[in-house]
C-alpha positions as CSV (number, residue, x, y, z in Angstrom):
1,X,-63.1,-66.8,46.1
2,X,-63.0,-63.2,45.3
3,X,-64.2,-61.8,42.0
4,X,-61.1,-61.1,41.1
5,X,-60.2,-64.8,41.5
6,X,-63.4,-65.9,39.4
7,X,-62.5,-63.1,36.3
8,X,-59.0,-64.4,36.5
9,X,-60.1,-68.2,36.2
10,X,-62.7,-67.4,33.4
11,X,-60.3,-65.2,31.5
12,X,-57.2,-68.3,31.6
13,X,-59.7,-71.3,30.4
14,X,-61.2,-68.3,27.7
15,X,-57.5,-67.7,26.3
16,X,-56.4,-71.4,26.7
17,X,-59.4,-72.5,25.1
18,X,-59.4,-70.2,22.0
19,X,-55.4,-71.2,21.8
20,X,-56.0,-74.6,22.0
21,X,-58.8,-74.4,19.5
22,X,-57.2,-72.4,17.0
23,X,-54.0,-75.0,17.5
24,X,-56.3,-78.0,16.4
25,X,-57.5,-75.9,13.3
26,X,-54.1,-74.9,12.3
27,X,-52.7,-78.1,12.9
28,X,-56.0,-80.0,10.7
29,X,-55.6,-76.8,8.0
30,X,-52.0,-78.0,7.0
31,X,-53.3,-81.4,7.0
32,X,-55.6,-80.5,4.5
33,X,-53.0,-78.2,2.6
34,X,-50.9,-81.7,2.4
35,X,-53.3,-83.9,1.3
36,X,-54.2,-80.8,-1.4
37,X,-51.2,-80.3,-2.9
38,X,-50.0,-83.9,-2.6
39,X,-52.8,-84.5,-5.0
40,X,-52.7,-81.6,-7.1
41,X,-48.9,-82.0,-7.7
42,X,-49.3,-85.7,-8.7
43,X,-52.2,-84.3,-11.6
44,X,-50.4,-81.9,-12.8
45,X,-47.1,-84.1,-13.4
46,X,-49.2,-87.1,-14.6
47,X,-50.6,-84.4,-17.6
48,X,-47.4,-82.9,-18.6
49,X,-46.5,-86.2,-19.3
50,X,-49.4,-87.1,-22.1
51,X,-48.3,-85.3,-25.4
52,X,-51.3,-83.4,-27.1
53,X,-53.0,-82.5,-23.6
54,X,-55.4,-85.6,-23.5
């Protein structure tokens, strides 16, 4: 293999690694922006529903 070849082949798996890796963090960051909000939602309905704020 040329050097050409070799930079080619190291450049591809460098860019399909960071893509894939940013991929799994995006898809486990609105996984946790879910969960988060799924949460936060049910909180804030289950105290606008108790009179005096207790």
């Amino acid at each position: 293999m040329s050097q050409l070849e070799i930079f080619e082949l190291v450049l591809m798996y460098t860019v399909i690694g960071t893509l894939a890796g940013l991929f799994l963090v995006g898809i486990f960051a609105l996984f946790l922006w879910y969960l988060i909000f799924k949460f936060y939602s049910r909180n804030r309905s289950e105290s606008k529903e108790k009179p005096g704020g207790a």
